[in-house]
GUSE-664967 format. One record per residue (C-alpha): z, x, y; residue number from 1. Coordinates in Angstrom, 3 decimals, m for minus. Layout:
GUSE-664967
SITE        up      east     north  seq
SITE         Z         X         Y  NUM
...
end
This chain:
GUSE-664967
SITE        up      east     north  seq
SITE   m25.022   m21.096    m2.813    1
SITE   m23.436   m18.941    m5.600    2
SITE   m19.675   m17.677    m4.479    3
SITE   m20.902   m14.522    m4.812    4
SITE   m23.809   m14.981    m2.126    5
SITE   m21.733   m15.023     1.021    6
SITE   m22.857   m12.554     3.639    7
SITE   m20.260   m13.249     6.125    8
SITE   m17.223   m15.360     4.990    9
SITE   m15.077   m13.019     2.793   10
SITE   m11.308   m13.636     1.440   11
SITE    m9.212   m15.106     2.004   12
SITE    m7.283   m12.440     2.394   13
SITE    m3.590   m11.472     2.756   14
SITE    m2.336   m11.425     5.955   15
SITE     0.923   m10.220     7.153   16
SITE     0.756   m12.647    10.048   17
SITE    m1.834   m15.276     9.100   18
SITE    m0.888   m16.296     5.199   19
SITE    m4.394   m16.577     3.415   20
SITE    m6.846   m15.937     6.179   21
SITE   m10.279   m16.817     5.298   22
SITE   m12.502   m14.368     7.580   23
SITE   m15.641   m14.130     9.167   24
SITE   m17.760   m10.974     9.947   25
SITE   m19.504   m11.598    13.562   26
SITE   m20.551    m8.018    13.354   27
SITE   m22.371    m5.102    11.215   28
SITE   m19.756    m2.889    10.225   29
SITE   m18.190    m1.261    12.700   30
SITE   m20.235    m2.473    15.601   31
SITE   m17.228    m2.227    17.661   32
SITE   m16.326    m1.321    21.896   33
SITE   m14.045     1.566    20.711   34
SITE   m13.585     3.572    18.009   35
SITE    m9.439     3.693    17.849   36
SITE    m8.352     6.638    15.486   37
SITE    m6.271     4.382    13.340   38
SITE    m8.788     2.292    12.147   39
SITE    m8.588     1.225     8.482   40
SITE   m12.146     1.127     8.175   41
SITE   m12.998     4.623     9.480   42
SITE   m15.377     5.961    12.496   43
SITE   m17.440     3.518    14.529   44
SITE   m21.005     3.913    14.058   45
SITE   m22.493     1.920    16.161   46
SITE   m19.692     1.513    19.573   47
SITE   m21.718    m0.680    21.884   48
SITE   m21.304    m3.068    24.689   49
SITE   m24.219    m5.256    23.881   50
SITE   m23.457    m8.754    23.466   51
SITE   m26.092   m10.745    20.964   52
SITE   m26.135   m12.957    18.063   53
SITE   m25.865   m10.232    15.356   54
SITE   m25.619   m12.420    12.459   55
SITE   m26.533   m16.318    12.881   56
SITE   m24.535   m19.044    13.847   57
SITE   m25.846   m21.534    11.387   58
SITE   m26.043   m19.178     8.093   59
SITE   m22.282   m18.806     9.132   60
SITE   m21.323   m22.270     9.115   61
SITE   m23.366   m22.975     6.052   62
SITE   m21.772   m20.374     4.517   63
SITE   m18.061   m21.756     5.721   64
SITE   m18.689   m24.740     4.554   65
SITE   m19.288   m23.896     1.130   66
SITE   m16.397   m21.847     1.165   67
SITE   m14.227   m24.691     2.466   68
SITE   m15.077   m26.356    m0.673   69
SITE   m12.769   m23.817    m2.421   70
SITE    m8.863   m24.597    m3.469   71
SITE    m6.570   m23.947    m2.055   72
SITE    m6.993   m24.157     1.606   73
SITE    m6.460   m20.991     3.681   74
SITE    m3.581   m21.040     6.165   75
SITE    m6.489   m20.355     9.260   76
SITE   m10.204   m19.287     9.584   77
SITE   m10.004   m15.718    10.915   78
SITE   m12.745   m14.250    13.490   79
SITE   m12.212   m10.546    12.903   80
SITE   m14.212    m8.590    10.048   81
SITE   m15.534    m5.220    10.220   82
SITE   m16.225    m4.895    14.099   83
SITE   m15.325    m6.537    17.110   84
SITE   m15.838   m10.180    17.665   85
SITE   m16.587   m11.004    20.824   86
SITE   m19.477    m8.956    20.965   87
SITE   m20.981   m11.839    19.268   88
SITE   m22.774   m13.838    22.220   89
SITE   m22.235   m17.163    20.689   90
SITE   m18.946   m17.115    19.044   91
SITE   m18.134   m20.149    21.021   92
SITE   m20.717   m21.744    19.303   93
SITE   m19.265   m21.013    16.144   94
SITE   m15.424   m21.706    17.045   95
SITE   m16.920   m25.225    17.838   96
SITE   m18.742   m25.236    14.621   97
SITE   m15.640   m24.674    12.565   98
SITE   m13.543   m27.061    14.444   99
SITE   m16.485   m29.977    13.307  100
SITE   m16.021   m28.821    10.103  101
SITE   m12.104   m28.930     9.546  102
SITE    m8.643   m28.919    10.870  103
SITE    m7.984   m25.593     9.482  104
SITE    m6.808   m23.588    12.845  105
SITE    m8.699   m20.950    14.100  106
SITE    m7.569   m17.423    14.991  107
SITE    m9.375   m14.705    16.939  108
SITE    m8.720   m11.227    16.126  109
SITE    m9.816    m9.154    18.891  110
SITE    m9.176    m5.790    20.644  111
SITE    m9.410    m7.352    24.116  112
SITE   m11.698    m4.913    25.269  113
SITE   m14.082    m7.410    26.546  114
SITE   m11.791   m10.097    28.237  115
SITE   m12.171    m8.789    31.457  116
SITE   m15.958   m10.529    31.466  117
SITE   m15.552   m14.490    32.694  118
SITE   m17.934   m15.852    29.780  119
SITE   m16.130   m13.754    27.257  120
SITE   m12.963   m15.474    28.402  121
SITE   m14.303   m18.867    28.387  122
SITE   m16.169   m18.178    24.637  123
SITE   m12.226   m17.710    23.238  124
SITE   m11.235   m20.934    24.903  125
SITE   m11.697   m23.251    21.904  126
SITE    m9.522   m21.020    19.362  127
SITE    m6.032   m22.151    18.502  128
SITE    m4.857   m18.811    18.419  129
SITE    m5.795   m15.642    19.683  130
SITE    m4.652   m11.765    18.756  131
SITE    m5.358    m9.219    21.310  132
SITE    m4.551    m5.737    20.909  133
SITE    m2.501    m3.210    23.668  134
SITE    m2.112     0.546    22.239  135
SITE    m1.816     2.593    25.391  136
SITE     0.260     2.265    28.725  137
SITE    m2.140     4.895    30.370  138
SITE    m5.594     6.209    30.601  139
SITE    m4.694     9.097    28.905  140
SITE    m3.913     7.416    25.745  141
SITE    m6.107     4.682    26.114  142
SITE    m8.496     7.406    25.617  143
SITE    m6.686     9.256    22.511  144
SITE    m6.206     6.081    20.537  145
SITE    m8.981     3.505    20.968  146
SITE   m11.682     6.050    22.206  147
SITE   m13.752     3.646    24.110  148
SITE   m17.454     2.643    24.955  149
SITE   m17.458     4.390    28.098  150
SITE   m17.820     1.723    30.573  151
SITE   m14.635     0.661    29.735  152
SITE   m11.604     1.585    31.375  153
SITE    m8.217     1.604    31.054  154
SITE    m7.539    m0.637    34.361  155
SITE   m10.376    m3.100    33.566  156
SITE    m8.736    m3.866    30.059  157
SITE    m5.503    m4.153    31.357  158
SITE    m6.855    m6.549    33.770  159
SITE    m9.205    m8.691    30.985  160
SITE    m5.896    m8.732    28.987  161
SITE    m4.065   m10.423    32.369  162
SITE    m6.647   m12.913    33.253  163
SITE    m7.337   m14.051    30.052  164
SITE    m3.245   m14.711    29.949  165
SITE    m3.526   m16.571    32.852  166
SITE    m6.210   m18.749    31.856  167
SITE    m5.799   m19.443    28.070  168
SITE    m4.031   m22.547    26.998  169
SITE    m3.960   m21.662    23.463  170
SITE    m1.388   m18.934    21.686  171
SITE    m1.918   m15.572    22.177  172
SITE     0.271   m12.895    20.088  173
SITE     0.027    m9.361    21.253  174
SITE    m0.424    m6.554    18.909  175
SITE     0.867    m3.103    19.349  176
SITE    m0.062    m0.419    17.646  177
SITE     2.119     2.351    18.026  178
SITE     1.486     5.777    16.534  179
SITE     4.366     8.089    15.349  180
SITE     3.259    10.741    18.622  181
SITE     5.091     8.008    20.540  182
SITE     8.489     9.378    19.753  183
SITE     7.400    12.285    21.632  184
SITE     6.511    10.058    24.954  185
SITE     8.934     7.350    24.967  186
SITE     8.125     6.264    28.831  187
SITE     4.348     5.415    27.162  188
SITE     6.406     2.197    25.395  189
SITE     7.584     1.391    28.954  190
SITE     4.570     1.353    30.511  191
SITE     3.138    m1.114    27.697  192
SITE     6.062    m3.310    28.134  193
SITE     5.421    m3.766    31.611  194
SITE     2.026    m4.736    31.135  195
SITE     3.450    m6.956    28.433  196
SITE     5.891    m8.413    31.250  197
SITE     3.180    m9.588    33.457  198
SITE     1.010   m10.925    30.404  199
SITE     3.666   m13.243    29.288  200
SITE     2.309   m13.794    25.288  201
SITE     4.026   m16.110    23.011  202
SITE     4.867   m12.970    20.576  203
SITE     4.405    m9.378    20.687  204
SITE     4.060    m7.940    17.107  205
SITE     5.002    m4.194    16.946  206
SITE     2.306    m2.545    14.268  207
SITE     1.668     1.264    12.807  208
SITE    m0.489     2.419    10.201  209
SITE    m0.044     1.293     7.037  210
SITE    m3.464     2.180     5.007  211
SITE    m5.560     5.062     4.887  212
SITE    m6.650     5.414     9.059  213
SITE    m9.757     7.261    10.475  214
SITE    m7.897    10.111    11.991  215
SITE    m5.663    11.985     9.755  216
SITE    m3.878    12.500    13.754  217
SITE    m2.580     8.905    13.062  218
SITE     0.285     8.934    11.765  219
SITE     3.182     6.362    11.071  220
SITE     5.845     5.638    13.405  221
SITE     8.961     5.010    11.344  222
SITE     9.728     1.154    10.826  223
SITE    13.200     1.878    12.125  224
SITE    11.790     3.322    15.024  225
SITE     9.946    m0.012    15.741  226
SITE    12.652    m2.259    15.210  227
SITE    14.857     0.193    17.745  228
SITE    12.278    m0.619    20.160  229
SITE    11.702    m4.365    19.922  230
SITE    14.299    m4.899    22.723  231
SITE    12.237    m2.654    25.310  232
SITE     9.670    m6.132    25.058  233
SITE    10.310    m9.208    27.057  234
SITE    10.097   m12.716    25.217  235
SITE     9.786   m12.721    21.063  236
SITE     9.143    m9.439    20.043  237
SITE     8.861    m8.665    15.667  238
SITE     7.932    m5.645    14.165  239
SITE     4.965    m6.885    11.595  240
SITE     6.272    m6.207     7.645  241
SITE     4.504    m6.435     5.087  242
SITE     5.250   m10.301     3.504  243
SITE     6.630   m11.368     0.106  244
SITE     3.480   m11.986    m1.883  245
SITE     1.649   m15.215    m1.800  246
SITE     2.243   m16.204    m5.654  247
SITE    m1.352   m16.232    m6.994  248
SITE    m3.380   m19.094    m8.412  249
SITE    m5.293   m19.731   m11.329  250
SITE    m8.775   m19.986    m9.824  251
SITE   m11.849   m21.313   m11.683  252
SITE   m15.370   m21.066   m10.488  253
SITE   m15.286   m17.898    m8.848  254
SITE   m18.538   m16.331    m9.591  255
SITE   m18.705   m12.529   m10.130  256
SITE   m15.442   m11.092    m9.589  257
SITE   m16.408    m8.061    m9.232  258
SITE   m19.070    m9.253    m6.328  259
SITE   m15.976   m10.632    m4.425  260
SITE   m13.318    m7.841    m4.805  261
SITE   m15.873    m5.413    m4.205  262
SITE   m16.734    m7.534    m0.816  263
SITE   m12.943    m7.713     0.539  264
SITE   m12.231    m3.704    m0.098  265
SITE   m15.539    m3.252     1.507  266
SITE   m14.117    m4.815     4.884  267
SITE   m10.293    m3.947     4.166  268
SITE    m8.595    m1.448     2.111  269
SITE    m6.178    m3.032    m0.637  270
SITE    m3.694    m2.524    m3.051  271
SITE    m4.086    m4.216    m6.428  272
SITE    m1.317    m7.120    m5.349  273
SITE    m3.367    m7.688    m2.119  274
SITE    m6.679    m7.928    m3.846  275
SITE    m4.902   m10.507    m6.212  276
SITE    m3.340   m12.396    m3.265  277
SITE    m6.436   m12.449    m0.958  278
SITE    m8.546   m13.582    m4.603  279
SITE    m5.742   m15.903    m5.680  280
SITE    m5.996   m14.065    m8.915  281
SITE    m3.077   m12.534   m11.231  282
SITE    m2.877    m8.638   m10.805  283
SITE    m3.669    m8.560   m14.260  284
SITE    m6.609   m10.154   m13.802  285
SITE    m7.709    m7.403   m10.870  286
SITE    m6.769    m4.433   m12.869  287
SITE    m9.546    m5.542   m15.788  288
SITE   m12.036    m4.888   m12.990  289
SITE   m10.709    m2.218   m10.848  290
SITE   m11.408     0.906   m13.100  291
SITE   m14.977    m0.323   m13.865  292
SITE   m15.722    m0.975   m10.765  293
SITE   m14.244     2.484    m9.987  294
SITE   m16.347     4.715   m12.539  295
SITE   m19.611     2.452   m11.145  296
SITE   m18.809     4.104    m7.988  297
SITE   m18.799     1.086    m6.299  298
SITE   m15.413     1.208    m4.587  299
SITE   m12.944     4.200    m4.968  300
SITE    m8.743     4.885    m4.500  301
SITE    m6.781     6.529    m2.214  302
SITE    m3.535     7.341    m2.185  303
SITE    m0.892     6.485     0.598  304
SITE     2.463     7.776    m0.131  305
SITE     3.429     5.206    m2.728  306
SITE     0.926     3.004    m2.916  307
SITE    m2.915     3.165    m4.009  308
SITE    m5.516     1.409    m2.011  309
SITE    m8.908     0.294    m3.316  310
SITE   m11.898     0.559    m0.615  311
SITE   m15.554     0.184    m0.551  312
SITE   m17.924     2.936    m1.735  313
SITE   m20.451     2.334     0.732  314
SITE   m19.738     0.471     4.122  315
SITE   m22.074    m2.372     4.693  316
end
């Protein structure tokens, strides 16, 4: 298999909490439960409940094992991509897949919409580590924000979210995504951090947008404003920052460079240093493609205050 071949390993990427995550897409894009107006990688077209083997479980450990074969090592082996995980029916198939295949940990990324189903639950029981995601202390926002499938509610996530805490033996780290309407509705934070109280995770990891979202309605809270508010949270609570770069490798044997930085905008919107880091290539290196690629019209820039992100053309 050429590197440039691989339908559903991408990266690895940079990760402000992972390192070098090497992912894997479960999913079509944005096959996804909810269709939250942040979202980096625009409207969900396809927001579903269905639970099947979308893309298949041996092409993706073929595929990962190739990739493994690749220095250096990533940090962990990501389940996240371009939709929602879980609705893969066999992802416990492939968690125990990887885990034949190396010691490289692996971490779920997940929106925790599902976790209220028992076989869900059980799927996710073979992951090291395990990222769910709590944006809304009420129905009201649950809708606003995550807009989801509607035969989910609010009260059924909160209590997939509590049962999977109380059976998991593995680390979970709780996301929060908080939008800069917040400020306006500070007794929405304390309604989170109570359901954060009874979940008990080993970190909660205070979030906002920070690339180009599908709403223009989400906006920013202030990074001061989130680290004012990481003693409202019981337990370890860190406002997620942006990491010093991972100093870049010389890489050889990387097939079509273009092919692979085309790939990793197309899932995730990057700056020319993240492209570099997630590539293990010199920035110099990424900037010989970008503008090519650009007039091609295969991916295209925006602009987000100071910084310019690169993203796919055409979603897959």
């Amino acid at each position: 298999m050429s590197h440039s071949g691989f339908r559903y390993v991408y990266g690895p990427v940079p990760s402000r909490r992972l390192g070098r995550s090497l992912g894997i897409d479960l999913v079509p894009f944005k096959t996804c439960s909810y269709d939250c107006i942040y979202c980096q990688l625009g409207r969900t077209t396809n927001k579903t409940l269905a639970r099947r083997e979308y893309v298949p479980v041996e092409g993706v450990l073929a595929e990962l094992a190739e990739k493994l074969k690749v220095k250096p090592q990533p940090d962990y082996i990501s389940l996240a991509g371009s939709g929602e995980p879980t609705l893969h029916a066999r992802i416990a198939d492939i968690i125990a897949g990887i885990k034949e295949l190396t010691a490289i940990p692996v971490a779920v990324l997940t929106n925790g919409s599902l976790l209220w189903l028992p076989e869900v639950r059980a799927a996710l029981a073979g992951a090291d580590l395990v990222i769910p995601s709590l944006d809304a202390g009420s129905h009201e926002s649950f809708e606003r924000i995550n807009r989801p499938h509607p035969d989910i509610s609010f009260e059924q996530m909160v209590d997939g979210l509590l049962s999977f805490a109380r059976e998991y033996t593995g680390r979970i780290w709780l996301e929060v995504f908080i939008l800069n309407d917040i400020l306006e509705r500070p007794v929405e934070l304390g309604w989170i951090a109570a359901i954060v109280e009874k979940m008990k995770p080993e970190r909660v990891q205070l979030n906002t947008v920070s690339r180009p979202p599908a709403e223009e309605s989400a906006v920013a809270a202030p990074v001061s404003f989130l680290e004012s508010m990481c003693g409202l949270f019981p337990g370890h609570c860190e406002v997620i920052a942006e990491k010093s770069p991972i100093q870049p490798v010389e890489t050889s044997g990387n097939g079509n460079i273009e092919h692979l930085i085309v790939a990793l905008v197309s899932r995730r919107p990057c700056t020319i240093q993240g492209i570099a880091t997630g590539l293990g290539l010199r920035p110099n290196e990424v900037l010989k493609h970008i503008e090519p690629l650009c007039k091609r019209g295969l991916i295209h820039s925006e602009r987000r205050g100071e910084l310019v992100f690169y993203e796919g053309k055409e979603k897959r």
